[in-house]
C-alpha positions, -999 to 999 in steps of 0.1 A, spaced: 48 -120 118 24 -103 91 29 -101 54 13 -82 32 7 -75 -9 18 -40 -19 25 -16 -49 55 7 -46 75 20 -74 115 7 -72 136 20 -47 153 50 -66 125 61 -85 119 98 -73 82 89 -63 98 69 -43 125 94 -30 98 122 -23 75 97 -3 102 83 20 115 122 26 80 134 34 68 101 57 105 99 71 116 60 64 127 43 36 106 14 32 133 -5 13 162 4 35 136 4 72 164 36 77 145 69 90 147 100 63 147 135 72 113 153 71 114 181 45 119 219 51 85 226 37 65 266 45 41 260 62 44 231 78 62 224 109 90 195 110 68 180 141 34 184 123 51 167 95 63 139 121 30 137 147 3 134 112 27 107 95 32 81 120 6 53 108 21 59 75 52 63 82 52 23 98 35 9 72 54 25 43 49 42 12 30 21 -4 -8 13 -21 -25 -22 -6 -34 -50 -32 -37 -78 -2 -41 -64 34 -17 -73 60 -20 -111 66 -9 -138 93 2 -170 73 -21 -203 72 -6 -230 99 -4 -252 72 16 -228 47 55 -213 48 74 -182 36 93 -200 11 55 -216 -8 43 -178 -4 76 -169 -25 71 -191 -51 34 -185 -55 38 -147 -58 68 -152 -83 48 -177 -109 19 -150 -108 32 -122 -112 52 -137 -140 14 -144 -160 2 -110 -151 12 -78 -178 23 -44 -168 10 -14 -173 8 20 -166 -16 37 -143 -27 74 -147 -5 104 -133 -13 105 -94 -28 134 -75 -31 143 -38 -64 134 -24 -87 129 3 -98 95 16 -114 92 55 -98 121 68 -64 112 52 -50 125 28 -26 104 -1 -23 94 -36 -49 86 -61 -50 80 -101 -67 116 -114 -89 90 -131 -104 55 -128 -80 25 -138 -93 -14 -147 -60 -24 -143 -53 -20 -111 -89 -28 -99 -84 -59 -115 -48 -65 -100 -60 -65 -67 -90 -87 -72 -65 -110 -85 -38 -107 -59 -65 -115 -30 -77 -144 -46 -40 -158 -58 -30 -151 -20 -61 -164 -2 -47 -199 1 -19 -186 23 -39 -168 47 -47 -177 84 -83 -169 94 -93 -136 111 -97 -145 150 -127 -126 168 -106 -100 181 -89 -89 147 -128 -90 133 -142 -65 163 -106 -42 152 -126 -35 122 -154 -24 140 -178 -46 117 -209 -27 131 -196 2 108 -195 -18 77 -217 -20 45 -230 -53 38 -209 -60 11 -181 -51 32 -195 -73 57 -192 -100 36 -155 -91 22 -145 -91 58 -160 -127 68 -150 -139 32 -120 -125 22 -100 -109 58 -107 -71 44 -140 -53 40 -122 -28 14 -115 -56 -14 -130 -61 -45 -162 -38 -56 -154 -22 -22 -115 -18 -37 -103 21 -43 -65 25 -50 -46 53 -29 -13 55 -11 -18 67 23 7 101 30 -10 113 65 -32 100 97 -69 117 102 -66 153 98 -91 177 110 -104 212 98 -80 241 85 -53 216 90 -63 192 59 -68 221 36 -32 235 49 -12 203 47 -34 191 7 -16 225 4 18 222 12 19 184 -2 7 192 -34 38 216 -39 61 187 -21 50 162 -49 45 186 -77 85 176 -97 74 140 -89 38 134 -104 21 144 -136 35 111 -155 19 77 -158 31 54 -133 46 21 -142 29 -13 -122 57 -36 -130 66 -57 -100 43 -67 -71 61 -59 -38 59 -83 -7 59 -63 25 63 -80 59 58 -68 96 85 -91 116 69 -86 148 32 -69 159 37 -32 160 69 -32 141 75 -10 108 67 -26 73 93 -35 47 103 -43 14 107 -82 14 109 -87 -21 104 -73 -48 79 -93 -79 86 -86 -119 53 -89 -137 51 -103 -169 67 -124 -194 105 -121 -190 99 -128 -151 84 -158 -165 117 -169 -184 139 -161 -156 117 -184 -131 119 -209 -153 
């Protein structure tokens, strides 16, 4: 079992809604979604480029999928993320765009946020008492030899090589594409998300994601209110 620190907007927002239609899962309800009639784009493209996605969920990492600590339960994870999140404020990041990243393409901020850079320096370092060490083999899976040395050193210190300086907020909406058929699909998912971005988005909870078993699809554990009023209705 794997958990994992996550943004996602709330389940009906139509971020939300558009995301689970175009990957084909909820990641609140684990229920599959129909792909959307999109020209251009064929229903089994859609499917065969969003299955890593699609398993993990729509979603933007702040803490990498983790094994728990020996020494550390569900129930202490719970009650550490709740009095957090309660001493951290909202706030709103800038409208999203559809961009590149590796390959992939997802969602970034159209410009640079502190916030959020900040947020997930934070969350790794509020969850790092709770997480088991990397073994060997989940090291060589991240193919260190590729790695900057600051990565390098994320990776050893922290289980992730793409945390703090190295840190860039997306949400993943595709697996590697290559050649015409990035250009094509930026295309056609810049017209599916077009009703659903152009606003701010609001950071107000911090979602805990868990993967029951290896290989299984990610979901919505719980869900974490930032700021003050979580704070009086913890307490």
């Amino acid at each position: 079992m794997r958990y994992a620190i996550f943004f996602t907007p709330p389940a009906g927002d139509p971020l939300t809604l558009a995301a689970a239609s175009w990957l084909g899962r909820s990641v609140y309800s684990g229920d599959a979604v129909s792909h959307p009639m999109l020209r251009g784009l064929g229903l089994d493209e859609i499917a065969y480029h969003t299955a890593i996605p699609r398993r993990l969920g729509f979603h933007a990492v702040l803490r990498s999928p983790f094994r728990l600590d020996p020494e550390a339960n569900e129930q202490g994870l719970l009650r550490a993320l709740m009095h957090f999140a309660s001493g951290l404020e909202p706030f709103e990041l800038p409208p999203l765009q559809i961009g590149r990243t590796g390959g992939c393409l997802g969602l970034f901020p159209q410009r640079a946020c502190a916030p959020i850079d900040l947020l997930a320096q934070a969350v790794v370092q509020a969850v790092e008492p709770f997480r088991s060490p990397l073994t060997e083999a989940e090291i060589e899976r991240r193919d260190p030899y590729s790695l900057t040395a600051a990565q390098l050193a994320n990776l050893h210190r922290w289980g992730d090589p793409d945390v703090m300086d190295d840190f860039r907020f997306h949400m993943p909406l595709t697996d590697s594409l290559r050649g015409a058929d990035t250009a094509r699909f930026e295309r056609v998912m810049t017209h599916h998300f077009a009703p659903v971005l152009g606003g701010a988005v609001a950071v107000r909870n911090l979602a805990l994601f868990i993967e029951r078993e290896a290989g299984a699809p990610f979901v919505v554990h719980s869900l974490h209110p930032m700021g003050r009023i979580a704070a009086r209705q913890i307490a």
